[in-house]
Residue frames relative to the residue before (quaternion, step in Angstrom):
aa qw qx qy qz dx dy dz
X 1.0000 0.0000 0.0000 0.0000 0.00 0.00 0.00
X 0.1275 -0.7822 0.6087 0.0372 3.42 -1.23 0.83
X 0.0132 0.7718 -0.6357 0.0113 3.30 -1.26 1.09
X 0.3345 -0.7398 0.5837 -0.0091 3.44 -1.40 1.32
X 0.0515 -0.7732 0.6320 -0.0039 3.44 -0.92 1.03
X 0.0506 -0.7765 0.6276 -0.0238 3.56 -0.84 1.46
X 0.0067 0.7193 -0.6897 -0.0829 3.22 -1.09 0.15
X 0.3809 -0.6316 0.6723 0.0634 3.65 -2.23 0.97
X 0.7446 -0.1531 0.2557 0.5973 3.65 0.20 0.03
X 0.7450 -0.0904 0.3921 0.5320 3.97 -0.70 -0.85
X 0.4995 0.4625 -0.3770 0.6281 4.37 1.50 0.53
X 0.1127 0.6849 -0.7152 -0.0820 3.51 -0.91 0.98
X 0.2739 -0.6504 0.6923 0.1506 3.49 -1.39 0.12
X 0.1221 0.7709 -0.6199 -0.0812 4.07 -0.95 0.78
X 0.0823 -0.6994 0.6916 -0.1602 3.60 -0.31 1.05
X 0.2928 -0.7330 0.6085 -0.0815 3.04 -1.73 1.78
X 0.2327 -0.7477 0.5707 0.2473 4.23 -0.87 0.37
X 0.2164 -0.5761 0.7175 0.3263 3.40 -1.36 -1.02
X 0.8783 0.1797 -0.0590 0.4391 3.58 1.00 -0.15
X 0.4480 -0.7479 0.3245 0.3670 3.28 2.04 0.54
X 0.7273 0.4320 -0.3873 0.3667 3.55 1.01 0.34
X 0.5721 0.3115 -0.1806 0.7369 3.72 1.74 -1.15
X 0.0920 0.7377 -0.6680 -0.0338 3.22 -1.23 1.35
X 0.3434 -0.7162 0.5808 0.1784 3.73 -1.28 0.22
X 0.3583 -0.7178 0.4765 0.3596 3.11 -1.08 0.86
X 0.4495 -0.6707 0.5545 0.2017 3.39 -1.63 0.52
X 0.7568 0.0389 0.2999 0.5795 3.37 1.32 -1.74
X 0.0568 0.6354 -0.7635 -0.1001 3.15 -1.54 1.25
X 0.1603 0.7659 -0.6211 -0.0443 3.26 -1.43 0.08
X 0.3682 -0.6988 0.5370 0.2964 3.65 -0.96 0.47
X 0.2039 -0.6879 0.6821 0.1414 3.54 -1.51 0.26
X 0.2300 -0.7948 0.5226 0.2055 3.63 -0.49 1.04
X 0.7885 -0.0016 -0.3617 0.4974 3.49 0.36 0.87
X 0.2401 0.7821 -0.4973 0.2888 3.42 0.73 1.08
X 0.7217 0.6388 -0.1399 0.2268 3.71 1.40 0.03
X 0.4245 0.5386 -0.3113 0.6579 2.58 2.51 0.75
X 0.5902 -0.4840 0.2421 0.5990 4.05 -0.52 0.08
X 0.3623 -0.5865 0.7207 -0.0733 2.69 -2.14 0.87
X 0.3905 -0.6696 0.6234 0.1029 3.14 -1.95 1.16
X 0.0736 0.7799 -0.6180 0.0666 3.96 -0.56 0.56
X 0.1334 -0.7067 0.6940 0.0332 2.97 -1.79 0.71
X 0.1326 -0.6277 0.6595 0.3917 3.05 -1.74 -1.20
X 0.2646 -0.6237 0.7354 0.0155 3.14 -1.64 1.18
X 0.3577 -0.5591 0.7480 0.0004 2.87 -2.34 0.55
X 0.2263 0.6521 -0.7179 0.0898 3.69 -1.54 0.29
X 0.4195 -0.5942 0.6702 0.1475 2.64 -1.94 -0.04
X 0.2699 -0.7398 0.5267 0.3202 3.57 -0.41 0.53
X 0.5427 0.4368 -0.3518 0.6252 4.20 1.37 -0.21
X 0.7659 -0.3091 0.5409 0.1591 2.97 -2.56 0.37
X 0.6033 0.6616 -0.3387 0.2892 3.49 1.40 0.23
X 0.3216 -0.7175 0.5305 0.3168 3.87 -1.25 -0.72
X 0.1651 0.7814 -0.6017 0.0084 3.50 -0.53 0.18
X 0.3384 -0.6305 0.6200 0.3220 4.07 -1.75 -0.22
X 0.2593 -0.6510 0.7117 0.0493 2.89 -0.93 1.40
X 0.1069 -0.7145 0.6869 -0.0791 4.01 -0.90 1.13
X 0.0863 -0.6768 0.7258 -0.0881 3.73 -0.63 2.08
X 0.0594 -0.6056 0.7855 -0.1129 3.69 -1.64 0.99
X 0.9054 0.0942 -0.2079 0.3579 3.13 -1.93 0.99
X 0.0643 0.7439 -0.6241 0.2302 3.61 0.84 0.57
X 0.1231 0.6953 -0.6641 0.2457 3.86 -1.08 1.25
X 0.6433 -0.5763 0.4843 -0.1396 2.21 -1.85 1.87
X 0.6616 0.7091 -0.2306 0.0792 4.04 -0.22 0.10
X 0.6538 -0.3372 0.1984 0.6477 3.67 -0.29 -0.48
X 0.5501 -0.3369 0.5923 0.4828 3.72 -1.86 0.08
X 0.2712 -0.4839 0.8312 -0.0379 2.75 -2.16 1.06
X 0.4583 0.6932 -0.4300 0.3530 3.68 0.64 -0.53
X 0.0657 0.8520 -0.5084 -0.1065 4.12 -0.45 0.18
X 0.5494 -0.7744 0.2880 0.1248 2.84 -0.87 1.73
X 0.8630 0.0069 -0.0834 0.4983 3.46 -0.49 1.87
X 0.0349 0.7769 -0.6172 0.1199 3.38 2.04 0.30
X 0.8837 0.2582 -0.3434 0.1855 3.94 -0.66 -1.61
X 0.6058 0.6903 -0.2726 0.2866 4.01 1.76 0.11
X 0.4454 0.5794 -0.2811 0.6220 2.50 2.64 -0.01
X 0.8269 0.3942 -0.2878 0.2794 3.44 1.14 0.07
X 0.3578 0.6066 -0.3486 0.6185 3.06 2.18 -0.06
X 0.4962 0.7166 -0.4565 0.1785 3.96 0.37 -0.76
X 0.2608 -0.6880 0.6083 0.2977 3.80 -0.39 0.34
X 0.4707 -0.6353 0.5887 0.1682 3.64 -1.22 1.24
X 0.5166 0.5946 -0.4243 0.4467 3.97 0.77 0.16
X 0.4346 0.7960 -0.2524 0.3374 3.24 1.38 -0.70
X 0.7341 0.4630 -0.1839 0.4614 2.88 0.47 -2.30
């Protein structure tokens, strides 16, 4: 399983694969002072009384992949253009 964290300014965007290439979004949400640097991780739980290992690989650094306003390019009336 793959999961992607983007962010726009104080906009994050988390969006999961099955194959690291088609991802889905999971989550938007805004932080109101979330638009200057930031600390992240990754966590594990259980939602039960329980234990397990949770084993992360290939963890990467890089530009947004996010695309800006992707769904206003799709509502747009083509009469427009």
């Amino acid at each position: 399983m793959w999961y992607r964290l983007s962010r726009r300014e104080s906009d994050y965007c988390i969006e999961c694969s099955e194959d690291g290439t088609a991802f889905r979004q999971m989550r938007i949400c805004h932080l109101w002072n979330g638009g200057g640097e930031i600390s992240f991780g990754i966590y594990a739980c259980s939602p039960e009384d329980s234990s397990f290992r949770a084993k992360f690989s290939d963890l990467t650094v890089g530009e947004c992949l996010w695309k800006a306003h992707e769904h206003f390019r799709l509502l747009k009336n083509p009469a427009e253009d």
